[in-house]
Structures are given as structure tokens and as C-alpha cells.
PALOGU-386634 format. One record per residue (C-alpha): chain; x, y, z. Coordinates in Angstrom, 2 decimals, m for minus. Each point is the difference from the previous one (the first is absolute). Layout:
# residues N
 unit       u       v       w
    A       X       Y       Z
...
# end
This chain:
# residues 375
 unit       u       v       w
    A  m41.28   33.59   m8.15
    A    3.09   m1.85   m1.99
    A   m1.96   m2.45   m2.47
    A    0.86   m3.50    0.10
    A    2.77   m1.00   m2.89
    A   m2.84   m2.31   m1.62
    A   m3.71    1.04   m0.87
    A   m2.44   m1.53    1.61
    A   m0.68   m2.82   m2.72
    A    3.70   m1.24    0.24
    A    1.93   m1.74    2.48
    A    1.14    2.03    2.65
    A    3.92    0.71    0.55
    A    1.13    0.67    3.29
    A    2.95    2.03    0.06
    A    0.75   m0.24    4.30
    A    1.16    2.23    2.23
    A    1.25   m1.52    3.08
    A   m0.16    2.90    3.37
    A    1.82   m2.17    2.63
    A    1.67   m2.21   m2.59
    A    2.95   m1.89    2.02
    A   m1.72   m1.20    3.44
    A   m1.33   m3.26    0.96
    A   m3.06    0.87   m1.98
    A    1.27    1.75   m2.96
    A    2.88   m2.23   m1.40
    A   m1.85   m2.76   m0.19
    A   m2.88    1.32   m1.66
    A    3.06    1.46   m2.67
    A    1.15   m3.36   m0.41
    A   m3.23   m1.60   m0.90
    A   m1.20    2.66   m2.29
    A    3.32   m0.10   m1.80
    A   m0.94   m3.69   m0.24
    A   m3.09    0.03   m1.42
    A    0.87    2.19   m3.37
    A   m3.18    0.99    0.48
    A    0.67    4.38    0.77
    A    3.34    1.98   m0.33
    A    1.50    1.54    3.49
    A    0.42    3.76   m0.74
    A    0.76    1.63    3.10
    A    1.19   m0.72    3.82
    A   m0.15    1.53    3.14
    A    2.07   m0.60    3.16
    A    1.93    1.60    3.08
    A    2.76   m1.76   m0.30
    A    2.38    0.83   m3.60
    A    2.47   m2.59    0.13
    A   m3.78   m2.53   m0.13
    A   m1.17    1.69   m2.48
    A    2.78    0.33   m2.01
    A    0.24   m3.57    0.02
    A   m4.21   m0.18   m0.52
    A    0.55    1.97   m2.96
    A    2.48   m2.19   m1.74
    A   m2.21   m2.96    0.55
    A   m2.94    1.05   m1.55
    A    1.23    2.66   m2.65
    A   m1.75    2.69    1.53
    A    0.03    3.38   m1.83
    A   m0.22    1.99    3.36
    A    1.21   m0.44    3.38
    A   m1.12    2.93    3.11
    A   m0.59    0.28    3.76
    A   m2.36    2.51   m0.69
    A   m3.21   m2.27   m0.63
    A   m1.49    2.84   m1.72
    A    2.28   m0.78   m2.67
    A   m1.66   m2.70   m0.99
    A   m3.63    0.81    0.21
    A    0.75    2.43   m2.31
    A    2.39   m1.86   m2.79
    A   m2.19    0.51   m3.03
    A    0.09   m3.74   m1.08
    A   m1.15   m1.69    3.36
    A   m2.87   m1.24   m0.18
    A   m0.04   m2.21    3.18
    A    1.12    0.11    3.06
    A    1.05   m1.63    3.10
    A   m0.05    1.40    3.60
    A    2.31   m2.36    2.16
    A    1.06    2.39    2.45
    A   m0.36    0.53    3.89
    A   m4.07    0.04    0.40
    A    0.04    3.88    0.99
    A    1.30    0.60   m3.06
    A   m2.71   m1.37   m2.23
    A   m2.74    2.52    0.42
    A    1.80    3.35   m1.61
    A    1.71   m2.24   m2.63
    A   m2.85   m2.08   m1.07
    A   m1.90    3.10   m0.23
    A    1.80    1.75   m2.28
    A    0.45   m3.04   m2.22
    A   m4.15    0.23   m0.46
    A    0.82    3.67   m0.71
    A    1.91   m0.84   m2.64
    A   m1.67   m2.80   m1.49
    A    2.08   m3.27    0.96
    A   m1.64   m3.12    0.22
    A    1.55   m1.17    3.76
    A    0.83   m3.38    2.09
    A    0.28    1.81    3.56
    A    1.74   m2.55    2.85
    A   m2.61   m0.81    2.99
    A   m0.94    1.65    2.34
    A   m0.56    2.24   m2.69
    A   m0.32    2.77    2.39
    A    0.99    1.48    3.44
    A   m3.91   m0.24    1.39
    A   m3.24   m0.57   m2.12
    A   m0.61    3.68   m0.99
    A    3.29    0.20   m1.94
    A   m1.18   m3.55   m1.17
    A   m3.17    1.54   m0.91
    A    1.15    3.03   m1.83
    A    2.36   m2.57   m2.38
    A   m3.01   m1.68   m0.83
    A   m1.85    2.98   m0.97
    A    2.30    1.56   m1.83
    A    1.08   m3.32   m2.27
    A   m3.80   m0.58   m0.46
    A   m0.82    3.43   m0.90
    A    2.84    0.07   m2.79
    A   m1.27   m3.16   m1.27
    A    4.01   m1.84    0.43
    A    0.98   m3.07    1.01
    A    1.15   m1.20    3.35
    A    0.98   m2.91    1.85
    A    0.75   m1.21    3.46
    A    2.03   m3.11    0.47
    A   m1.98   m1.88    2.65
    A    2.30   m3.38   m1.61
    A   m1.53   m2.41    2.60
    A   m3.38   m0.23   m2.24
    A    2.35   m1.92   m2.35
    A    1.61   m2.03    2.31
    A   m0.45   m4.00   m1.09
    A   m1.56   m1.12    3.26
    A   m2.06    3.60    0.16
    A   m1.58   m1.10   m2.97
    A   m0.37   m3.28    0.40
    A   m1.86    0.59    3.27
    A   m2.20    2.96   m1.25
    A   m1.34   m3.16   m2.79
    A   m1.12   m1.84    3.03
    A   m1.62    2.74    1.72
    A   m1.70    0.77   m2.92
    A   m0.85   m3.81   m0.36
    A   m2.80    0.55    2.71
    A    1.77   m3.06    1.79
    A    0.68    2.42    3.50
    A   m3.20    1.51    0.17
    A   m0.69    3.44    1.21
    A    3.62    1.53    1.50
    A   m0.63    0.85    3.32
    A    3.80    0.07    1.48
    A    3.30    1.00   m1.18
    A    3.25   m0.57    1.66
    A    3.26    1.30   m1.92
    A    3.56    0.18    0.94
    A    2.51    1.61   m2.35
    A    3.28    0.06    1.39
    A    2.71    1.38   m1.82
    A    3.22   m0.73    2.82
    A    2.89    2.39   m0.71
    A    3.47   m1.33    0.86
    A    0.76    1.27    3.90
    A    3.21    2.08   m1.10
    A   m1.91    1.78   m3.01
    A    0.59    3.94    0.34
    A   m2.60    2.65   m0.40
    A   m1.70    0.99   m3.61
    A   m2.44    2.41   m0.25
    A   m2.46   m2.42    1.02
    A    1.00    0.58    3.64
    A   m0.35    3.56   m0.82
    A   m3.76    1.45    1.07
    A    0.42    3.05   m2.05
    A    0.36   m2.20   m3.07
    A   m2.17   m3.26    0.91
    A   m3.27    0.29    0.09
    A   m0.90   m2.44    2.17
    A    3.06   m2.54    0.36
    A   m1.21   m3.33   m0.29
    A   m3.63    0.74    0.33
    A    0.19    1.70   m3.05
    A    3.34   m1.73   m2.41
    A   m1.65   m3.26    0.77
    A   m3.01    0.30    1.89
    A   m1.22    2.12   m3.88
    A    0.65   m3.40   m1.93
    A   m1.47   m2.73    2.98
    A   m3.26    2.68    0.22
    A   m0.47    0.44   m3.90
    A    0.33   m3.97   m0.25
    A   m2.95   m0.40    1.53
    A   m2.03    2.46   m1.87
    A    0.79   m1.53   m2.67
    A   m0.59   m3.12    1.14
    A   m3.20    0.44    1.79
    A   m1.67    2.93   m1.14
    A   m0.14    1.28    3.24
    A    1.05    3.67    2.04
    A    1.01    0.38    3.32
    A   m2.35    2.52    1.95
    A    1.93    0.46    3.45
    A    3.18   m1.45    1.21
    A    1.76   m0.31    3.77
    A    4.01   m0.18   m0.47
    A    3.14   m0.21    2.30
    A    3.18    0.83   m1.36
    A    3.22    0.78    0.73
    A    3.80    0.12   m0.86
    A    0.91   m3.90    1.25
    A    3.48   m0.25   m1.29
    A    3.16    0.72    1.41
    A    1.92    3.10   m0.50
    A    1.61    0.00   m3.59
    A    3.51    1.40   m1.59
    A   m0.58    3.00   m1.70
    A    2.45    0.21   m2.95
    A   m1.43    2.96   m1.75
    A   m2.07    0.01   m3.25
    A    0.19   m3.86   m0.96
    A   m3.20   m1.30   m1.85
    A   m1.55   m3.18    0.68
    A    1.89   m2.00   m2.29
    A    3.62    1.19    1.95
    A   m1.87   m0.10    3.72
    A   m0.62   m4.12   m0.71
    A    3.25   m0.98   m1.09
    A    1.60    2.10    2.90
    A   m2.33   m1.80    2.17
    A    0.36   m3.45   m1.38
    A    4.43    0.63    0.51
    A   m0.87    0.66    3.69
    A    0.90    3.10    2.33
    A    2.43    2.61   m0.49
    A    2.54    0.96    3.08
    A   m0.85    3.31    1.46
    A   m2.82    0.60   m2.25
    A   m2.41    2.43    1.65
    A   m3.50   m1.51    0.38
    A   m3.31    1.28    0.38
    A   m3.89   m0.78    0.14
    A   m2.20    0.59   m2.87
    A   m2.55    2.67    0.30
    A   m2.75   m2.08   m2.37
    A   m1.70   m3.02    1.69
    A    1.11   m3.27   m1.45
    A   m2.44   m2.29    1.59
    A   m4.01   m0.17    0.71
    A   m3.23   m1.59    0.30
    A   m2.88    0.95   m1.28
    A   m3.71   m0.95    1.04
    A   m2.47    1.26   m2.93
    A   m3.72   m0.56   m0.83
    A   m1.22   m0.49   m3.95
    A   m2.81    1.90   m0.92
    A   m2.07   m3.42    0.23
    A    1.01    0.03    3.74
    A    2.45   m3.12   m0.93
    A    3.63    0.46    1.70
    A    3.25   m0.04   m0.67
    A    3.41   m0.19    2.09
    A    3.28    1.17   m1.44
    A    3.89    0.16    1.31
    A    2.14    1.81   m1.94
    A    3.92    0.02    0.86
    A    3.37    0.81   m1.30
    A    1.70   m1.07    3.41
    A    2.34   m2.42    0.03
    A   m0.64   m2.15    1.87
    A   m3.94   m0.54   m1.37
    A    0.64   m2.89   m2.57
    A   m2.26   m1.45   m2.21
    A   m0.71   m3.52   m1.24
    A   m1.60   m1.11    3.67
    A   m3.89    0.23   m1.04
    A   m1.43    0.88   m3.47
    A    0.62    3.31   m0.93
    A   m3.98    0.70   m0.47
    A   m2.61   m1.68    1.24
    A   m3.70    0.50   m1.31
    A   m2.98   m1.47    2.07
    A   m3.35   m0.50   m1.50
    A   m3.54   m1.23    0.70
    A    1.15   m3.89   m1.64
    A    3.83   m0.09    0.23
    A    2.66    1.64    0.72
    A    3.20    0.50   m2.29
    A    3.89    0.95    0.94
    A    2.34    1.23   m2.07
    A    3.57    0.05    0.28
    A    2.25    1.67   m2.58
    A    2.97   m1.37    1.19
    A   m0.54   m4.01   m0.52
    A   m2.66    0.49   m2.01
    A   m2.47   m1.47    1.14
    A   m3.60   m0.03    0.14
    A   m2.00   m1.25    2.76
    A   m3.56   m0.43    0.27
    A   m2.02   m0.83    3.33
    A   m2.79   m1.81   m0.10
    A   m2.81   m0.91    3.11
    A    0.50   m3.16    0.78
    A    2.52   m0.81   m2.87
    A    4.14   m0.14    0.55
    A    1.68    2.94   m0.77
    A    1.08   m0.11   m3.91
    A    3.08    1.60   m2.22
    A   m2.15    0.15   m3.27
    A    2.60    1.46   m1.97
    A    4.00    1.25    0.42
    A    0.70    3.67   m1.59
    A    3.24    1.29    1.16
    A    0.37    3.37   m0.62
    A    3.16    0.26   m2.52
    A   m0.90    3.37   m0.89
    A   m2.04    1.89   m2.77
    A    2.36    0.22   m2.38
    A    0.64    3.13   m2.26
    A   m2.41    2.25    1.70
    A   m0.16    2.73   m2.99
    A    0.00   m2.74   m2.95
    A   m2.73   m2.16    1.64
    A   m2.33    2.57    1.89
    A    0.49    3.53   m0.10
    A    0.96    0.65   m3.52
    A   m3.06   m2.11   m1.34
    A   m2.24    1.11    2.35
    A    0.83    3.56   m1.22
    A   m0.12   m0.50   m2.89
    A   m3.66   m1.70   m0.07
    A   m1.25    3.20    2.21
    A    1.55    2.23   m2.45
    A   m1.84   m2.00   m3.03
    A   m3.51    1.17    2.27
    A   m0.49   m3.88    1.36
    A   m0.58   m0.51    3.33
    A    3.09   m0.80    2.20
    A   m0.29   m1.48    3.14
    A    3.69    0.76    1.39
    A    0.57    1.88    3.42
    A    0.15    3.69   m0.47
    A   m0.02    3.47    1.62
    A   m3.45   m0.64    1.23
    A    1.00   m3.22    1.81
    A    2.81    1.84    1.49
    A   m1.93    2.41    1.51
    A   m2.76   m2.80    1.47
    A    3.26   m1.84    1.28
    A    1.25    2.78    1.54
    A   m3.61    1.43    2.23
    A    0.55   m3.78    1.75
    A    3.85    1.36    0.71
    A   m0.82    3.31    0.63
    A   m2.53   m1.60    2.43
    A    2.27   m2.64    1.39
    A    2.32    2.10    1.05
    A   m2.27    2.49    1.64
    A   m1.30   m2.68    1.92
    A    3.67   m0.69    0.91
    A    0.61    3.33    1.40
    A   m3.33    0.23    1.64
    A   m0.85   m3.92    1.42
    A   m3.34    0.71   m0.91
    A   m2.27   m1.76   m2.42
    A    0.56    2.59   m3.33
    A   m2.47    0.29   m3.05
    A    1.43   m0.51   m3.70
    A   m1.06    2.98   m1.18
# end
């Protein structure tokens, strides 16, 4: 295994390697660790050249490849980030814990749970650290309604109702996120992961079976080639191109989900990328307990609580204007205080795999319209 550049007793430096550096995920990550002066960008990996040319020059990286295994193996990385297409996670994140380099790996962090499983085991065994994005625990009005949960003012949660709807604009082409060799799940998993691991987090509760129907709701798209996400919206948002040829994702982009908790509450979730889904019509989550019951709706920010007997109440207003520098504020520290042997309570490998038995499960269920055990 590389050592890290510090000894224990110091401050670690992260010197990052980016694998996937210039997608939707990946060049904004580069722009807020350049931001935070807080770890040098070494190394950069992409598909594209003329990207990461242009990647390069923005962050002063030493190294720029397509070959990924270029930089798991640059001798003065000592972290790395997986951003790329989920099926590629698994062999790359592998060989990072092979090599000794503390990881952030992109959710879902894996094509199913056993690849999930296996990065786990392999990052624990080595003894390096990891981290899974899940953002939404950091999320102003996430927050602000976990403090009332954990207030005692709602009583035992017995229901859950969430709707995350992400619309896409009706002329956006394909990404790999139509593509089911690439996607693990489509939407179950890219945002069905971060609704799901919200409310572990939130209630301390796992999902033990789930029922699901899914299915590919929106119309057939332009396929343009190998744009990433970033390219796909602003096509989309300029409207349709003239004898562009169009066809249907092969990755669902809508479902609901019935689940039980393990305490035999239960929960109700629609997940969607279509179109024509919009949000901002009911609270995006909804959590109903034995006194009250409280919504939650990132997108005005408000926080509702229902009472018996008692008008329904906004009790506070926490619009979600982001998290800010996501390295500087979260993952970097909470690194950092793992490395230093204190506890850490930031989403990890093992989260990703928990996450990803309730997608895994989900979208068995789809496939099978049975009842399916998260297992």
C-alpha cells in the first residue's frame, strides 16, 4: 500500500485523483476542491481529450489519461474519486484499495449489492478511508427536520411518504443514464440511493421487503452520441434538433415503491426523472408519527407540522440554497478526523452498500410485481 504523504500525527494532505473528472459530477467537485486550498489536484481521468485538456489547465494537474489505471497507480495520489458511469466503479474502486488510496466513490457505489459489498470489504480490511456522497443529509431543511424528529414532538414514525422528482427538460438526449449496461438501476438507484439513505439516516430504520412498479415513462429522446449530463441539459433546455434520431431509454426513469421498516412502520416513495413529474405540488417528504406529523419541502423551504386538532403550522422556512463547498465543509474534515482515529459519522462504503440491498430489492420487485425481501 502507497503511505499517506503525512504520518499519522499530522494533518493529512490529499493529493486527488479525479477518474471521471469532466462530467456533471466530476467538474464540479474540481471546482470546489480547487476552492477550498485545502488538497492539490494531481491527476485526471476522462474519455473525452479536448475536456480534459481543458480540466488539466484548470487545476494544474501533473497527469492527464483515459486509462483510469493511470491514476490509481500515480505514486503521489493519495485520494481518489470515482465519478464515472456506476458499472464502472466496482473494478476501479477495487484496485484503488489495492493500492492504498483513501476513496470518495459516486452513489450507487456499485452495479448490485455484492459489488457494493466487496468495496466495503476490501476498504475496511486495508484500514483506508472512504466516502459516499449521500449530500441530502446536509441539506438545510434535512437537518432542520431531523432536529424535530429527534425533538420527540412526532412521536413514534409510523408512515413515510416521499416524492423526489428530478424533471429532465422533454428534448434532453440520452446519457449513459438511459443506458442499462451502465445504470444500475436508473432512477431507483441515481436518486432513489440518496431519498432511501435519507431516511436511514434520519430514522434509524431498514427496509425489510419492498413491492415496486417501474418503468421507462418518458418520451423517446435524441441520441447525440457520448454527451454527459452537463451537455444533455443545455441541449434540452435549447429545445429539439431537426431530424435528430430519437429513441427510448433502456433504464426506468420513474417508480413507486411500497416498503415495510423493520418496526413494521411504512413508507411510500416516487422516484422520477420524467418530464413531465414536477415538483413543488406537496412537500417533498412527509413523516407521520404517533403525535404529529411533519412535511418537508426542499423547494420553499418549509416546514410543516400537523397537529390533532390544531391548524396546520410552517414552524420554520429553510430553503435549500445548497451545501456549499462540499470537500472544504464535509468530506475533507470528516477525513481527516477518521484518519486522526475519532469517530466520524459521514456516509461511507458501508452505507452504500445498505442503500443499495433496498435498490437491488426495489428493482427486483420491479421486474417481478411481487412483494421482494431486502436482503
Amino acid at each position: 500500500m502507497t503511505p499517506d504523504n503525512e504520518s499519522n500525527s499530522q494533518e493529512l494532505q490529499f493529493n486527488v485523483g479525479v477518474i471521471g473528472a469532466t462530467g456533471y459530477i466530476g467538474a464540479p467537485y474540481r471546482a470546489e476542491i480547487r476552492e477550498s486550498g485545502d488538497a492539490n489536484i494531481v491527476a485526471l481521468c476522462a474519455r473525452r481529450r479536448e475536456l480534459l485538456e481543458l480540466a488539466a489547465d484548470e487545476d494544474g494537474a501533473t497527469l492527464i489519461s483515459k486509462d483510469w489505471k493511470d491514476i490509481v497507480q500515480h505514486p503521489e495520489v493519495n485520494f481518489i474519486i470515482v465519478a464515472t458511469p456506476d458499472a464502472l466503479h466496482h473494478e476501479a474502486v477495487m484496485a484503488c484499495a489495492e493500492s492504498g488510496k483513501h476513496l470518495l466513490c459516486e452513489k450507487p457505489v456499485g452495479i448490485n449489492a455484492d459489488q457494493a459489498y466487496e468495496m466495503w470489504s476490501a476498504y475496511r480490511s486495508a484500514g483506508l478511508l472512504h466516502y459516499v456522497p449521500f449530500w441530502t443529509r446536509f441539506s438545510d431543511p434535512f437537518v432542520k427536520g431531523k432536529e424535530v424528529l429527534d425533538s420527540g414532538q412526532l412521536g413514534d414514525i409510523r408512515g413515510v411518504i416521499y416524492r423526489w422528482h428530478n424533471p429532465r427538460p422533454i428534448d434532453m438526449p440520452l446519457t449513459w443514464r438511459d443506458d442499462e449496461s451502465l445504470s444500475a438501476a436508473g432512477s431507483i438507484a441515481d436518486v432513489g440511493s440518496h431519498a432511501y439513505d435519507t431516511l436511514r439516516w434520519m430514522l434509524d430504520k431498514e427496509a425489510v421487503r419492498v413491492q415496486a412498479h417501474a418503468n421507462t415513462i418518458s418520451p423517446a429522446k435524441p441520441d447525440l452520441g457520448g454527451v454527459n449530463l452537463t451537455e444533455a441539459i443545455k441541449f434540452g433546455q435549447a429545445g429539439a434538433k431537426e431530424n435528430s434520431i430519437k429513441r427510448k431509454g433502456t433504464t426506468v426513469d420513474y417508480a413507486s415503491v411500497a416498503w415495510e421498516f423493520d418496526d413494521e412502520s411504512v413508507g411510500t416513495l416516487i422516484l422520477s426523472h420524467a418530464p413531465f413529474i414536477r415538483k413543488g405540488i406537496a412537500p417533498e417528504l412527509e413523516l407521520h408519527g404517533t403525535k404529529a406529523s411533519l412535511g418537508i419541502d426542499r423547494l420553499s423551504g418549509n416546514i410543516t407540522l400537523a397537529r390533532p386538532d390544531k391548524p396546520v403550522e410552517i414552524i420554520d422556512c429553510k430553503p435549500d440554497n445548497g451545501v456549499g463547498n462540499r470537500f472544504k465543509n464535509f468530506v475533507f474534515p470528516s477525513l481527516r478526523q477518521a484518519h486522526r482515529g475519532q469517530a466520524s459519522n459521514h456516509p461511507d462504503l458501508k452505507d452504500g452498500w445498505r442503500v443499495q440491498l433496498f435498490t437491488d430489492a426495489t428493482a427486483r420487485s420491479a421486474r417481478s410485481g411481487r412483494w421482494e425481501t431486502v436482503e
